[in-house]
TIMIVO-717891 format. One record per residue (C-alpha): x, y, z. Coordinates in pm, whole numbers, padded with zeros to 5 digits, always signed. Each point is the difference from the previous one (the first is absolute). Layout:
! TIMIVO-717891
XYZ/...
//
This chain:
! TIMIVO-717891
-01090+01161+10244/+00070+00100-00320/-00198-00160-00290/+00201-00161-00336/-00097+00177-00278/-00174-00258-00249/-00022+00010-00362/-00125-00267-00286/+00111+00043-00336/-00243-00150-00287/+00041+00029-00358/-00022-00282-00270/+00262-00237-00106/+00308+00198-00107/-00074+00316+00087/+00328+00046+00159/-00101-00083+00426/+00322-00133+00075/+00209+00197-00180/-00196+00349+00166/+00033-00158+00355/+00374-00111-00072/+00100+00360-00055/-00253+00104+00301/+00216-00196+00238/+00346+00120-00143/-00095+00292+00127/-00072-00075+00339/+00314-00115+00172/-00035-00001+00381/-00354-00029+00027/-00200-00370+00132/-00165-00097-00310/-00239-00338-00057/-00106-00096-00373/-00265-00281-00054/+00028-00093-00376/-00262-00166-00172/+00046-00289-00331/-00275-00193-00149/+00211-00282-00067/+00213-00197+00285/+00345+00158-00162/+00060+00351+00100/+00265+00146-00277/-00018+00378+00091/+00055-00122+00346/+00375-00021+00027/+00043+00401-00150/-00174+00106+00333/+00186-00172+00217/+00255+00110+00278/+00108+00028+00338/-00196+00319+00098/-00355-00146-00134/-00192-00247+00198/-00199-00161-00323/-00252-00238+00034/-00123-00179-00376/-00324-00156-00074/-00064-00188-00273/-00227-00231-00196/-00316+00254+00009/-00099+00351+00032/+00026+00138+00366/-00378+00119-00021/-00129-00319-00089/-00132-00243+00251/+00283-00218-00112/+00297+00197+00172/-00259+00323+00212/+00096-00213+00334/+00377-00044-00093/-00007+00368-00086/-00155+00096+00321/+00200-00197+00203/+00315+00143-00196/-00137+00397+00072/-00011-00118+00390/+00341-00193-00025/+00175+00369-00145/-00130+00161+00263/+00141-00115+00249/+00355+00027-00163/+00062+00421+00080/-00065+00119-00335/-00045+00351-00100/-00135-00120-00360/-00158-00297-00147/-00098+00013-00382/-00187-00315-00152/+00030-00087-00351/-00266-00144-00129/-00043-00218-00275/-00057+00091-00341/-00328-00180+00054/-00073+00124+00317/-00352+00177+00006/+00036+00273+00332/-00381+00018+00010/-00034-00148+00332/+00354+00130+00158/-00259+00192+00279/-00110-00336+00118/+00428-00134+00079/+00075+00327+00148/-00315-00051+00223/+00114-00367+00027/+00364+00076+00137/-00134+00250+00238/-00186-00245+00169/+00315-00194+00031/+00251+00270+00080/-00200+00344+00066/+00017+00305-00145/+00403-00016-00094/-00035+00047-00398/-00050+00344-00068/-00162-00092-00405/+00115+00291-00239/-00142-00170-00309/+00033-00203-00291/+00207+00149-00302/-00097-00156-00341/+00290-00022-00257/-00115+00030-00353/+00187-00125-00272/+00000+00272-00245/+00168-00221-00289/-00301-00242+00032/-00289+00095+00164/-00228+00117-00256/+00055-00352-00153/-00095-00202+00338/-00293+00267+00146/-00279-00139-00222/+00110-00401+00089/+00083-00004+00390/-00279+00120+00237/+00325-00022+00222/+00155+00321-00123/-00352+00148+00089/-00034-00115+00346/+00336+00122+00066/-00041+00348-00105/-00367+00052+00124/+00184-00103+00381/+00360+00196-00027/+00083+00345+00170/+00221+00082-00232/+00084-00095-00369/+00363-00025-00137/+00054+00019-00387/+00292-00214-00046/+00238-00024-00317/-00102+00342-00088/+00324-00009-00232/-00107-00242-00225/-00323+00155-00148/-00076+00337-00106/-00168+00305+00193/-00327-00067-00195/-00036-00347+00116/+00087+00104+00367/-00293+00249-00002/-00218-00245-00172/+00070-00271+00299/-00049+00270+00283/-00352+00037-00143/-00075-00337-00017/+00119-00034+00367/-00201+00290+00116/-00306-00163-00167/+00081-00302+00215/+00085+00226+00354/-00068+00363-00049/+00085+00069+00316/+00362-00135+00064/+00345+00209-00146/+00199-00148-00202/+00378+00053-00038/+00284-00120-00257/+00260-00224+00008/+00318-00096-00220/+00250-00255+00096/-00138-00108+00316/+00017+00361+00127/-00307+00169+00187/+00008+00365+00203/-00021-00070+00297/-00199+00210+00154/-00309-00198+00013/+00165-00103+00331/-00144+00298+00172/-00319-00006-00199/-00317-00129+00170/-00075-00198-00271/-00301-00175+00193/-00234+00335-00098/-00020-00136-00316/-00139-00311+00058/-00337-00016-00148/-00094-00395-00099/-00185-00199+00252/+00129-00289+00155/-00107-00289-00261/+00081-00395-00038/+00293-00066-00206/+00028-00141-00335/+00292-00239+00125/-00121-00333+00060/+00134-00376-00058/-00182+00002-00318/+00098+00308-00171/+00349-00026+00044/+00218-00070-00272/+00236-00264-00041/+00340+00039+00042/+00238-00250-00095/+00436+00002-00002/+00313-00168-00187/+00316-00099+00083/+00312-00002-00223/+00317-00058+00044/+00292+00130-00203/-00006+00305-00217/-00224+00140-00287/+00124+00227-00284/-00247+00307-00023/-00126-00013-00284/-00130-00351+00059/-00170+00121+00356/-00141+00319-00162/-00156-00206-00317/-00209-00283+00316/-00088+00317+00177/-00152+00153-00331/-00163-00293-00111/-00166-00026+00366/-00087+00386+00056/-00377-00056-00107/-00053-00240+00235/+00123+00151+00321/-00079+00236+00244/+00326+00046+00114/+00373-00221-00056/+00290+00091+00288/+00283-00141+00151/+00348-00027-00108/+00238-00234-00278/+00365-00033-00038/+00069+00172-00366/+00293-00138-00185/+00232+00277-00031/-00143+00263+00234/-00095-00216+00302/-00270+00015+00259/-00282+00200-00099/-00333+00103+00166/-00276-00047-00259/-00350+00159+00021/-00275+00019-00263/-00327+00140+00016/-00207+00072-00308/+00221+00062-00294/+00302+00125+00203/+00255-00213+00132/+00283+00184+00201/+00339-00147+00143/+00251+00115+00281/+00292-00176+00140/-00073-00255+00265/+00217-00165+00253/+00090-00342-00005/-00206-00333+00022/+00016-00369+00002/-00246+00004-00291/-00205+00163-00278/-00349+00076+00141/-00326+00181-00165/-00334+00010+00153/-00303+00037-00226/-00363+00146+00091/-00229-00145-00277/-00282+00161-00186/-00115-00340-00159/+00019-00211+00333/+00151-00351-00014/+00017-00017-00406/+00325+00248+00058/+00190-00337+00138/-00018-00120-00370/+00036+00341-00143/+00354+00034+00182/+00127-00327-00078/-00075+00073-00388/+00163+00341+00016/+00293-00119+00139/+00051-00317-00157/+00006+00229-00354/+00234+00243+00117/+00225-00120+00281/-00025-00373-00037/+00208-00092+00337/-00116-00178+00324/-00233+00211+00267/-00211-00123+00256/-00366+00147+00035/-00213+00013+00294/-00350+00163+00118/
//
């Protein structure tokens, strides 16, 4: 029998998972592929881009897959996918998710299933836009570089050469062992497929970070209508500081539906297909006091009707 090749990608919120494993799977017509994609909240956004009939896609949500909150779902999900004649199954992780204990699931769905993953490692995307602003703050970003195989330098366009050295040393200081490799636009060479990417794996097997307690609170709105730019841009501004991370998708007067993603200081849009409503989904930095935070910001710039939920 021949094993399904199994990878996790890790990397912290918006380093650009989703939009690497979209153009990953565009370029694998004809081959069984399986995609488990994992939010913190109970709305998956990025969900819907991955999507279509070739992909079996399982989504699990609410909690990081390596915390005791969602490690059975996750399990169960690995043994699920295999039994569905894939060739390939990537995960995508949370921007949470803390791989430290990823030996302990694969040893997990073997019990269940047998030897039918062949594991060829977790590749950590690393935002190169903001990751020297978020290494000192999230023992996260740590964990998930000190347990990846590979490292993959994303948005390589948008800072200079110096910066991209100064990053690969800080990641090397973090795992000297693994090679890292750049990325711009979602596009990686792909040629770690035939890599054995497992030599380079040099951390222990370790309990996660990710528990019930440490995970941050996510919360969502609902609007209906349409918002003029300016209006949406000003709320998201006014916000920024207290965020990890703001996504999901608003119809803009004028211009229509529009994905919307921010993370740090950068807020990007693309076009977006049609909804029934305006949707955003926030991951907080302050907990629960961004509920009050959101309905201030957008009471002084937008001033319409939205409904909020946790």
């Amino acid at each position: 029998m021949n094993q399904i090749k199994l990878y996790f990608l890790t990397g912290f919120l918006g380093s650009g998972k989703t939009t690497l494993l979209k153009n990953l799977l565009e370029n694998m017509e004809g081959t069984k592929v399986g995609v488990i994609q994992n939010e913190l909240g109970k709305i998956s956004i990025d969900g819907t881009v991955l999507q279509n009939d070739d992909i079996h896609m399982v989504e699990l949500n609410r909690g990081s897959i390596f915390c005791s909150c969602l490690r059975l779902s996750f399990v169960d999900a690995l043994a699920k996918m295999s039994q569905q004649g894939l060739e390939y199954v990537f995960v995508e992780s949370s921007g949470f998710g803390d791989p430290s204990n990823a030996e302990e699931i694969l040893e997990a769905t073997k019990v269940l299933v047998g030897e039918v993953y062949d594991f060829r490692g977790c590749i950590c995307l690393v935002d190169c836009y903001n990751f020297l602003d978020q290494l000192g703050d999230e023992i996260t970003i740590d964990r998930q570089l000190k347990h990846c195989n590979l490292a993959v330098l994303t948005k390589v366009d948008l800072v200079d050469r110096e910066q991209i050295e100064l990053i690969k040393e800080k990641v090397q200081e973090i795992n000297p062992v693994c090679p890292i490799t750049e990325s711009e636009n979602g596009n990686i060479n792909r040629s770690f497929y035939d890599m054995d990417l497992m030599k380079y794996q040099w951390a222990e097997c370790e309990e996660t970070t990710n528990s019930a307690e440490t995970k941050p609170k996510t919360f969502s709105m609902n609007f209906a209508g349409e918002i003029e730019k300016d209006k949406l841009e000003a709320f998201l501004e006014k916000i920024e500081p207290s965020v990890y991370r703001a996504k999901g998708f608003f119809k803009v007067k004028n211009e229509g539906w529009e994905k919307v993603d921010v993370v740090g200081k950068k807020l990007d849009y693309a076009p977006y297909e049609e909804q029934e409503q305006s949707e955003l989904v926030f991951i907080s930095k302050i907990g629960i006091a961004l509920i009050r935070e959101i309905k201030e910001a957008w009471d002084e710039y937008v001033g319409l009707p939205m409904k909020l939920n946790n």
